[in-house]
C-alpha positions as CSV (number, residue, x, y, z in Angstrom):
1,X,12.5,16.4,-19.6
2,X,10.8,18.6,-22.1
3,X,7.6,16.5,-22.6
4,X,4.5,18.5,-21.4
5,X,1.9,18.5,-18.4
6,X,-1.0,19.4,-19.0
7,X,-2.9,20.1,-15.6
8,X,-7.0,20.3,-15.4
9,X,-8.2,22.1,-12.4
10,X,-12.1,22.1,-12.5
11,X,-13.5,25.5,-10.2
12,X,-16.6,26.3,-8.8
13,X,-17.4,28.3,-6.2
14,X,-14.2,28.3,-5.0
15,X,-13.1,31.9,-4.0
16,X,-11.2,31.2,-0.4
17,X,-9.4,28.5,-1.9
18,X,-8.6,29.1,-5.7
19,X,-5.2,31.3,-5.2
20,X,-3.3,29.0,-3.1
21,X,-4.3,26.5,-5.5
22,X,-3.2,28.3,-9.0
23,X,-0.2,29.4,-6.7
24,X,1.0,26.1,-6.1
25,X,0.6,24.8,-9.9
26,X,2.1,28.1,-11.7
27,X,4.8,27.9,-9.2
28,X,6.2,24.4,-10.2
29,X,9.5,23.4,-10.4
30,X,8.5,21.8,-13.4
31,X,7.7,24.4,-15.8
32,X,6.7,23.1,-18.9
33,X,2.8,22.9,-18.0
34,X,-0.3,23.5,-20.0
35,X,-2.9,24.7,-17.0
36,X,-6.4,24.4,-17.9
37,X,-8.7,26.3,-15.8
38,X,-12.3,24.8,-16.5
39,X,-15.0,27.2,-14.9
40,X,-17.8,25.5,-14.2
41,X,-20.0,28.5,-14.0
42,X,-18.7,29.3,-11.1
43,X,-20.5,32.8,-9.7
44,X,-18.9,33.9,-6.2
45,X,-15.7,35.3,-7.9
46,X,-14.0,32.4,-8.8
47,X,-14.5,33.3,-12.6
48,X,-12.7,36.5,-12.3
49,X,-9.9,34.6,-10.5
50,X,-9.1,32.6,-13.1
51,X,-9.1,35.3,-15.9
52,X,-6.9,36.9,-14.0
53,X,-4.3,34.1,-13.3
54,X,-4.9,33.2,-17.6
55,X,-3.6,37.5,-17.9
56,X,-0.8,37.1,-15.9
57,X,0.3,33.1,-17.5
58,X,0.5,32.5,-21.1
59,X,0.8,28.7,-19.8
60,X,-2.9,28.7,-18.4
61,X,-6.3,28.7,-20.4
62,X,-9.9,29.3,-18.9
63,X,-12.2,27.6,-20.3
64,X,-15.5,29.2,-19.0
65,X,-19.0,26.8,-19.3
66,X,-22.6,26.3,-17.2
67,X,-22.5,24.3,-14.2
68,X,-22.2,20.8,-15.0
69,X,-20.1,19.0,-12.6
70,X,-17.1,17.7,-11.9
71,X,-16.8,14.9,-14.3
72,X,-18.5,17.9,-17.2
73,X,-15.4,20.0,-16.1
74,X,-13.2,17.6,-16.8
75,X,-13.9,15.9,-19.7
76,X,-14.3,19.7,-21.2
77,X,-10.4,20.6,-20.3
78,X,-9.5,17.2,-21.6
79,X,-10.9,18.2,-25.1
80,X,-8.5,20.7,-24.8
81,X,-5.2,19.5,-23.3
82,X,-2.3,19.1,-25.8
83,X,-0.1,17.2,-23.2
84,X,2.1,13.8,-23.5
85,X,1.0,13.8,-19.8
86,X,-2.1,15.1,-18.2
87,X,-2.7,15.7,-13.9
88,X,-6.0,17.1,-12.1
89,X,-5.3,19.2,-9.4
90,X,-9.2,20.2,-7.6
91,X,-9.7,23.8,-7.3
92,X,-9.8,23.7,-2.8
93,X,-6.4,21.7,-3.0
94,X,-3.0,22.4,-3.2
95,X,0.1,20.0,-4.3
96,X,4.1,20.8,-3.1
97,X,6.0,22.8,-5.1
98,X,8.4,19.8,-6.8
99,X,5.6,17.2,-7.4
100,X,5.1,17.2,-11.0
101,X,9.2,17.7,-11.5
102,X,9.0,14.8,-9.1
103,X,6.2,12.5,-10.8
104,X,8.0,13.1,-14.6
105,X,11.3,12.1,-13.8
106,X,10.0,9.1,-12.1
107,X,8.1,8.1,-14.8
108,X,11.1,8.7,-17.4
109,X,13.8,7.2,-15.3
110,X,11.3,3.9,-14.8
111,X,9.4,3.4,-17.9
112,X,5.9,3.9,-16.9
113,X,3.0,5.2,-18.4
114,X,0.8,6.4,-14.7
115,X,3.5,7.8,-11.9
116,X,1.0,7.5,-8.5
117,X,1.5,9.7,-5.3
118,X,0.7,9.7,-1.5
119,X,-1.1,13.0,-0.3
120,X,-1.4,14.2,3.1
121,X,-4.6,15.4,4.4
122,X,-5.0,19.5,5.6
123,X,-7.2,21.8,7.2
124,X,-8.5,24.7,5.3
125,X,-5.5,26.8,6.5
126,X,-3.2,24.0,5.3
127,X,-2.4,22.4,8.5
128,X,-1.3,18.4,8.4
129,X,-4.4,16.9,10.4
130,X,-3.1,13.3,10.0
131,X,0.5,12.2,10.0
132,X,1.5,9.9,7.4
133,X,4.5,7.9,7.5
134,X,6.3,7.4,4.3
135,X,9.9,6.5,2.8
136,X,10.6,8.6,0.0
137,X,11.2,5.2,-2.0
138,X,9.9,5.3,-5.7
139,X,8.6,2.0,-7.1
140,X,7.7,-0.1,-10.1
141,X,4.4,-2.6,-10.4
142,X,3.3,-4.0,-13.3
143,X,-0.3,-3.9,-14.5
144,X,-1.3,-6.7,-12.7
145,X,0.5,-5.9,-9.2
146,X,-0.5,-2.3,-9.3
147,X,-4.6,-3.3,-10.0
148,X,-3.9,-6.3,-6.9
149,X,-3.0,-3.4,-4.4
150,X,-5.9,-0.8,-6.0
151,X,-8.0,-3.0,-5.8
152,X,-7.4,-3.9,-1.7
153,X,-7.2,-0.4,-1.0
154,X,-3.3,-1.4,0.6
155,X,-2.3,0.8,2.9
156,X,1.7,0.4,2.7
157,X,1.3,1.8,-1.5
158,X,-1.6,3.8,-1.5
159,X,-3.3,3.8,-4.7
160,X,-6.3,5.5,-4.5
161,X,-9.1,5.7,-6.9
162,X,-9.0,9.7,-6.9
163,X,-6.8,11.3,-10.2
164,X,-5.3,14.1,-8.8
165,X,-2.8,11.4,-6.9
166,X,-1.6,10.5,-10.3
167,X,0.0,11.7,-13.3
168,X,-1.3,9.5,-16.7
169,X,0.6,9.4,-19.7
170,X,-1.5,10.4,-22.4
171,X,-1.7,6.7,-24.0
172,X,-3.3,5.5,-21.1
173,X,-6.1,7.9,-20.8
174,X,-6.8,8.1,-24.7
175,X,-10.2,8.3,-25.4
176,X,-11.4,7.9,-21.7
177,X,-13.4,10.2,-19.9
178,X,-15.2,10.8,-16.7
179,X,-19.0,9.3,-16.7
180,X,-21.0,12.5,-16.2
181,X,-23.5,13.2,-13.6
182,X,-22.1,10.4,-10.9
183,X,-19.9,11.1,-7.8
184,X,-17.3,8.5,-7.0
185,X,-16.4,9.1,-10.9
186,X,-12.9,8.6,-10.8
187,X,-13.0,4.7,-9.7
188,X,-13.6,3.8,-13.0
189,X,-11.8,6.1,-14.6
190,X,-8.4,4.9,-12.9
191,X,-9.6,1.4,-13.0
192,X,-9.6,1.4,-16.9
193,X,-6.1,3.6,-17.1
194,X,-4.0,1.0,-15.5
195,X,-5.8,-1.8,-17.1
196,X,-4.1,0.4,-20.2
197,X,-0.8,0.4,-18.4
198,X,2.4,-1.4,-18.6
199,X,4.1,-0.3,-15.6
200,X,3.4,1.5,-12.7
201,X,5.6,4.1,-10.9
202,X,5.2,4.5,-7.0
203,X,6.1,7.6,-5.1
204,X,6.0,6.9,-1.5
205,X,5.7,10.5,-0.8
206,X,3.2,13.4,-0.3
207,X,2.8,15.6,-2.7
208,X,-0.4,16.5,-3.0
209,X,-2.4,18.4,-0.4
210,X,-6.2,17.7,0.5
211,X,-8.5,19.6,2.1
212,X,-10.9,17.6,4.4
213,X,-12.8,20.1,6.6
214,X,-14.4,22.9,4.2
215,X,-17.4,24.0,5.2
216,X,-19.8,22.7,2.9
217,X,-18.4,19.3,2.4
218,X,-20.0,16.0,2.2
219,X,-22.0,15.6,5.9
220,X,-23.2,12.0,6.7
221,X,-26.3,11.7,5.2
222,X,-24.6,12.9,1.5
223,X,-21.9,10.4,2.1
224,X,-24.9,7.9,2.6
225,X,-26.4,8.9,-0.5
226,X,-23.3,9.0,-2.3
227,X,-22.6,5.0,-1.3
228,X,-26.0,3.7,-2.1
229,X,-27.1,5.9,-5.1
230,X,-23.6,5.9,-6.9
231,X,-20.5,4.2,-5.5
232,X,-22.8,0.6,-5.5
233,X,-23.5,0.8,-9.3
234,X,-19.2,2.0,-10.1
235,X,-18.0,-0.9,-7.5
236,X,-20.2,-3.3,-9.6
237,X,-19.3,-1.8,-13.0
238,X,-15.5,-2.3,-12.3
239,X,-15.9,-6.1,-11.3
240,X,-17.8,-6.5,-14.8
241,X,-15.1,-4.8,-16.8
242,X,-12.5,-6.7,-15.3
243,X,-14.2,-9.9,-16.0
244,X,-14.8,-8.7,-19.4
245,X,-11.0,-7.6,-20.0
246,X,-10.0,-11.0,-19.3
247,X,-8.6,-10.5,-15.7
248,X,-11.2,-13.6,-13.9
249,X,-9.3,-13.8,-10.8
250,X,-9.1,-9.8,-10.3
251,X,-12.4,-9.5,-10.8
252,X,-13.0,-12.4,-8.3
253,X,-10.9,-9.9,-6.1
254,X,-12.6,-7.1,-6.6
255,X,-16.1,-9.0,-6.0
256,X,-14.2,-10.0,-2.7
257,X,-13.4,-6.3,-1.8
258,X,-17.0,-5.0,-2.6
259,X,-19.0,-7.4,-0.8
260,X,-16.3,-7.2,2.3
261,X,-16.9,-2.9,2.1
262,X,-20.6,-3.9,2.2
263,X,-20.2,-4.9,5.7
264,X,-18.2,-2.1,6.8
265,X,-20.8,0.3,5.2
266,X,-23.9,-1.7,7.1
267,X,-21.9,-0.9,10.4
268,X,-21.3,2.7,9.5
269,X,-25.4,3.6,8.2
270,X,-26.4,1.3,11.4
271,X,-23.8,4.0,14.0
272,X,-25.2,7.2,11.5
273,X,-28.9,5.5,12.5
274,X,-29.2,5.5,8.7
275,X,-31.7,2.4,8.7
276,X,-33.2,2.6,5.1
277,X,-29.2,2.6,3.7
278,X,-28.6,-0.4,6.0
279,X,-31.3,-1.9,4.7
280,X,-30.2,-1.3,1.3
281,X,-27.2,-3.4,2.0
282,X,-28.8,-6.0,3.9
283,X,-30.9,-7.0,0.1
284,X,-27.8,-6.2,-1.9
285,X,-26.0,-8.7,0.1
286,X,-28.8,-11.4,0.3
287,X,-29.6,-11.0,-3.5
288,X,-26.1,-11.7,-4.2
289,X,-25.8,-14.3,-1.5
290,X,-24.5,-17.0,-4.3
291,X,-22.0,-15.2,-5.9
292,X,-21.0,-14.5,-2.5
293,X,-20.7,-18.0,-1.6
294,X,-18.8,-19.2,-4.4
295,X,-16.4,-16.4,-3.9
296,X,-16.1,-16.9,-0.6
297,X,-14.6,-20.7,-1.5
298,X,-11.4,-19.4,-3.1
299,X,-8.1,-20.3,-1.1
300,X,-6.9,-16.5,-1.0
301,X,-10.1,-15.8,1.4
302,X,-9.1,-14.8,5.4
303,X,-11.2,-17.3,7.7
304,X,-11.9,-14.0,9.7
305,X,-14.0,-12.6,6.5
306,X,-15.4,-16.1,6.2
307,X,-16.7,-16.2,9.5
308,X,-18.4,-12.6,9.2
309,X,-19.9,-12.6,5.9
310,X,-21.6,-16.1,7.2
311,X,-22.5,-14.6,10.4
312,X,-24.2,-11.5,8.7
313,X,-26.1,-13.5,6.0
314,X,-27.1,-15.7,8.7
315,X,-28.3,-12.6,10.6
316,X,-27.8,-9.1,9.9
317,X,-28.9,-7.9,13.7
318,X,-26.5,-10.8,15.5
319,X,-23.7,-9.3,13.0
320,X,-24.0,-5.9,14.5
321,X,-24.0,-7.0,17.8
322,X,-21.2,-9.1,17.4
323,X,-19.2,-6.0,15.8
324,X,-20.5,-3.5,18.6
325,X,-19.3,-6.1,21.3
326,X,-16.1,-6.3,19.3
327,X,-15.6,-2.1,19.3
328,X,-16.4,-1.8,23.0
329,X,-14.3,-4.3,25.0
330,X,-11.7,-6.6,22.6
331,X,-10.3,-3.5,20.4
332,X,-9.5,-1.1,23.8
333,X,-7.6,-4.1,25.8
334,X,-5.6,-4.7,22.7
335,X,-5.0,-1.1,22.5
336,X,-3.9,-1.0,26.3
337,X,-1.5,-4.4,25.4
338,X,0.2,-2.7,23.0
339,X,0.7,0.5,24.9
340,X,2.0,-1.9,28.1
341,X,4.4,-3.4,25.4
């Protein structure tokens, strides 16, 4: 395995964090690596961090540049990378020591062109908040089987829209970059990678580490914002470039999965007290109430998601009711049957 990695870790701002993350990416098993350091005009120390790391590391190049974002940071270290293989690590996180020795080897040994990852999610001091079960088992999906469990956000194979899970080969990410000043950018980005992809490789095991809790993270009302103002339009763009690539029932699927996390996202603004975002959905749902219905007639369709989508297009307030009823006295006897069992 001499084929090179090159690594794209976007910073800004990033001073508590940067170290352990440069620590855990110089310190690879894996050695052969090309670590591009993209300083998005970062000015709380971070820049001196990295030109530090780049003195001590002939493997590592800084690329410094004003603030752009994370999608500008990006797509400026991947007009640099010379890698058969390219990974994005983000400048708060950390991955384990043996994951891109790990990812490679996988990918060699199965043929693929995109070797996919579990992660584990940590505190800012790197504590496991949330235990996740996995087997260690590496598997293979074709193109089509790996977009089926992307796109239903499956939670036995957990392929997630975010990159840094992931290691592309080059071929698959030719050309392709991140669409600048959105969040939420990297759903079409590893839509339209494996829709480029032969084969699939699946690690069921964590190997990268991500940080939930830092102090300035998303709150609520960003997360609302982010939904509405930018995760909407991406969710909608990826079932129009499936269609358009051919794949009709995927992109039925995908419709599916979108107008489904529509519902959950009217529960969550309605709990937040968020009424203009749960307004929001109420018209994108009733505007679309006839694409709804006609996807809501294929055979692959759960009767449960029948019965609520017609329930909340019916009425949005008896819907959320219904839910709230649901939350407060069915889900806590199940949970006490299962404990008696």
């Amino acid at each position: 395995m001499q084929a090179k990695i090159s690594i794209i870790i976007a910073v800004y701002n990033l001073k508590p964090y940067l170290r352990r993350c440069l620590d855990s990416v110089v310190n690879q098993t894996y050695q052969h690596l090309e670590i591009i350091l993209v300083d998005d005009g970062s000015f709380d120390g971070s820049e001196g961090i990295c030109d530090e790391y780049a003195e001590k590391d002939s493997r590592i190049k800084v690329i410094h540049k004003m603030n752009g974002g994370l999608s500008d940071a990006r797509n400026a270290g991947l007009l640099v990378a010379t890698g058969e293989y390219i990974g994005y690590v983000d400048g708060d996180d950390f991955v384990d020591h043996d994951m891109y020795e790990q990812m490679l080897a996988a990918l060699i040994h199965q043929k693929g062109q995109i070797a996919v990852c579990r992660y584990r999610q940590v505190d800012e001091k790197g504590n496991e908040v949330l235990r996740i079960d996995h087997t260690n088992e590496v598997l293979a999906f074709s193109r089509i089987e790996a977009l089926e469990i992307f796109l239903r956000e499956d939670e036995k194979y957990k392929i997630m829209p975010s990159v840094w899970s992931k290691l592309f080969g080059r071929e698959v990410i030719d050309g392709l970059t991140f669409a600048v000043g959105k969040t939420s950018e990297d759903i079409m980005y590893t839509t339209t990678a494996l829709c480029q992809a032969k084969r699939v490789v699946y690690l069921d095991k964590c190997f990268y580490n991500y940080v939930v809790d830092r102090k300035d993270s998303i709150m609520n009302k960003k997360i609302g914002e982010r939904r509405i103002n930018n995760e909407i339009s991406i969710w909608k763009e990826q079932i129009e470039f499936l269609q358009k690539k051919g794949y009709d029932t995927l992109s039925d699927k995908a419709a599916y999965y979108f107008y489904r996390r529509m519902l959950f996202y009217y529960i969550d603004f309605k709990t937040w007290n968020e009424e203009n975002y749960a307004m929001s959905i109420i018209n994108i749902l009733k505007a679309d109430r006839m694409k709804i219905k006609e996807i809501y007639r294929k055979s692959w369709i759960k009767p449960g998601d029948k019965v609520r989508m017609r329930t909340f297009l019916a009425s949005p307030r008896l819907y959320h009711f219904l839910v709230r009823i649901y939350e407060r006295y069915i889900i806590p006897v199940r949970v006490k049957r299962e404990e008696i069992s």
